[in-house]
C-alpha positions in Angstrom: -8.2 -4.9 15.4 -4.3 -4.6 15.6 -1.9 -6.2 12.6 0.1 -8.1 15.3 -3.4 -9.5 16.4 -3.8 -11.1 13.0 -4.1 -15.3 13.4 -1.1 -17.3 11.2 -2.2 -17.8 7.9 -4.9 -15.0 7.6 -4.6 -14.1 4.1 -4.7 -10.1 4.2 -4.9 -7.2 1.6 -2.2 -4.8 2.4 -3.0 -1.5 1.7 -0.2 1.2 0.7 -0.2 3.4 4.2 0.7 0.0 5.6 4.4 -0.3 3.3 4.4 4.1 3.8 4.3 3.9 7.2 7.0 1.4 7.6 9.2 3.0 5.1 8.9 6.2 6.6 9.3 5.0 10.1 6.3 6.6 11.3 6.7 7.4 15.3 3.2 6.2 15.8 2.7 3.1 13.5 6.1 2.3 11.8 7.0 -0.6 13.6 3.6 -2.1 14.0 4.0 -2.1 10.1 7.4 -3.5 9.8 6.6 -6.5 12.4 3.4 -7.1 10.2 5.8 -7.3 7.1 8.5 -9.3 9.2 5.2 -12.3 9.4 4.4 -11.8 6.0 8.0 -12.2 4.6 8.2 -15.4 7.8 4.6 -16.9 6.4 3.1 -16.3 9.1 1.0 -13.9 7.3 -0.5 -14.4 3.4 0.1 -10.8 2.6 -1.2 -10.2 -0.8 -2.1 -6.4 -2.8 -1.7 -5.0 -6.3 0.4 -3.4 -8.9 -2.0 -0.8 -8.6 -0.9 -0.1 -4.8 2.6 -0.8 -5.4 2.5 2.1 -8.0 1.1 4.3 -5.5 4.0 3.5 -2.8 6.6 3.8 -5.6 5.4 7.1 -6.8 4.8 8.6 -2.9 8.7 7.3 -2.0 10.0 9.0 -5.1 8.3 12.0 -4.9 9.4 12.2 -0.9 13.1 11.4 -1.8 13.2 14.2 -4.7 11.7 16.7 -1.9 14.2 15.8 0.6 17.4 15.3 -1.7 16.7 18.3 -3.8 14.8 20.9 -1.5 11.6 21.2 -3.3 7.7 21.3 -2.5 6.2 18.1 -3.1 3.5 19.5 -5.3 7.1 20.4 -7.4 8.6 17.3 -7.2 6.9 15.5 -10.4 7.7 18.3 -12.7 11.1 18.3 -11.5 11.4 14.6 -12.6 9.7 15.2 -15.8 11.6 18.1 -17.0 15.0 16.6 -15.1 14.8 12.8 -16.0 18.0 12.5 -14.9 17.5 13.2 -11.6 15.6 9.8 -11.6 18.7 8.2 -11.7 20.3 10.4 -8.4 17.5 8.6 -6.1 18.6 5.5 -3.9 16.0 5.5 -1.3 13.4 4.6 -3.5 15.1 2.0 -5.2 16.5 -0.1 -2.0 12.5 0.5 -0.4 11.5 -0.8 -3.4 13.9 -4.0 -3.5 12.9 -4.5 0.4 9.3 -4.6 -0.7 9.9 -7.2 -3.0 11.5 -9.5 -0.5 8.5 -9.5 1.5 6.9 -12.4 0.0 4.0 -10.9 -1.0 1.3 -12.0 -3.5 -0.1 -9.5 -6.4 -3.3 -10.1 -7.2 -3.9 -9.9 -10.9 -7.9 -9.3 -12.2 -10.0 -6.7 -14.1 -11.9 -5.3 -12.0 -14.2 -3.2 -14.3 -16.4 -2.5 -13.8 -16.9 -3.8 -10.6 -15.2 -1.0 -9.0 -17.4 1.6 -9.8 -20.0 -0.5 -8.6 -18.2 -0.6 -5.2 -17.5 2.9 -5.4 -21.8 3.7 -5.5 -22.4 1.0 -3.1 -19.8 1.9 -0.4 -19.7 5.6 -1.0 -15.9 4.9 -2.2 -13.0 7.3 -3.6 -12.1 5.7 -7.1 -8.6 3.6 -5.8 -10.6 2.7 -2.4 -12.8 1.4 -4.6 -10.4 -0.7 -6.8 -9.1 -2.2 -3.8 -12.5 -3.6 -2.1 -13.3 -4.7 -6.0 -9.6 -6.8 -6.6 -10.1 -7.8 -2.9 -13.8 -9.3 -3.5 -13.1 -11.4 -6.6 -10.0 -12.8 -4.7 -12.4 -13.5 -2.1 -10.4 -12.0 0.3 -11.8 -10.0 3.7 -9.0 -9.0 5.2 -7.3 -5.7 5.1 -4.5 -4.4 6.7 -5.0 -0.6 6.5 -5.1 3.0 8.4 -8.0 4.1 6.2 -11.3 4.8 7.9 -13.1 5.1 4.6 -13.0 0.5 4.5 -15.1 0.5 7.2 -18.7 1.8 5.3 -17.6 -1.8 3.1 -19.3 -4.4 6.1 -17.6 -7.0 4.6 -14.2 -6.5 5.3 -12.5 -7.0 8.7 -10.1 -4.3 9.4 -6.3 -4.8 10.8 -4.7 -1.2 11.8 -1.2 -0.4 12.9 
């Protein structure tokens, strides 16, 4: 199912490709992204996800600015930053994606999920974050996942919104 399929007040998981793929402007699914975020930040939407996620789109926009501003491989990029901290503070792309993020009026769900996950992770055949995900998602009774990642769908449970 599409995101800009997903009925008012659907309360939906947001995955990180989902806030990637808008801040990159993907040619194929950035817009469908940034609409989805336009109903969240609206209402229309209950987006929700977790510090855990928002780590991983904060580190993935960092690391792309620092290979784009500085000319480096990405797999170079963290040691740059770790052996430059400085550099940290030439980035501005990160930061204003970041601030835009936060205006999106989304919820962060807030649980331990151990060791639930690696229960999910057996039972669906899960990488370790997929797993995370499906875990915070199932004690915040949630279904709903707004996501490019093929690996949800062995977890029957969850309906699937794609860009």
């Amino acid at each position: 199912m599409k995101l800009d399929e997903i009925p008012e007040g659907t309360r939906v998981f947001i995955d990180a490709n989902i806030f990637l793929y808008s801040a990159f402007k993907h040619p194929d699914f950035g817009q469908s992204c940034k609409s989805f975020f336009e109903h969240v930040r609206e209402g229309k939407v209950a987006g929700c996800s977790s510090g855990f996620v928002l780590n991983e789109v904060f580190h993935k926009l960092m690391i792309a600015e620092v290979v784009k501003t500085f000319g480096v491989r990405a797999r170079k990029a963290a040691g740059l930053l770790k052996d430059n901290p400085d550099t940290i503070a030439e980035l501005s792309m990160v930061w204003t994606e970041m601030e835009l993020i936060g205006s999106f009026n989304i919820s962060l769900l807030s649980s331990q999920s151990f060791p639930a996950f690696v229960e999910m992770s057996r039972k669906y055949k899960l990488m370790a974050t997929d797993a995370i995900h499906v875990s915070m998602m199932k004690l915040n009774e949630i279904s709903n996942i707004a996501t490019n990642d093929n690996d949800f769908e062995r977890v029957e449970e969850l309906i699937i919104w794609r860009p």
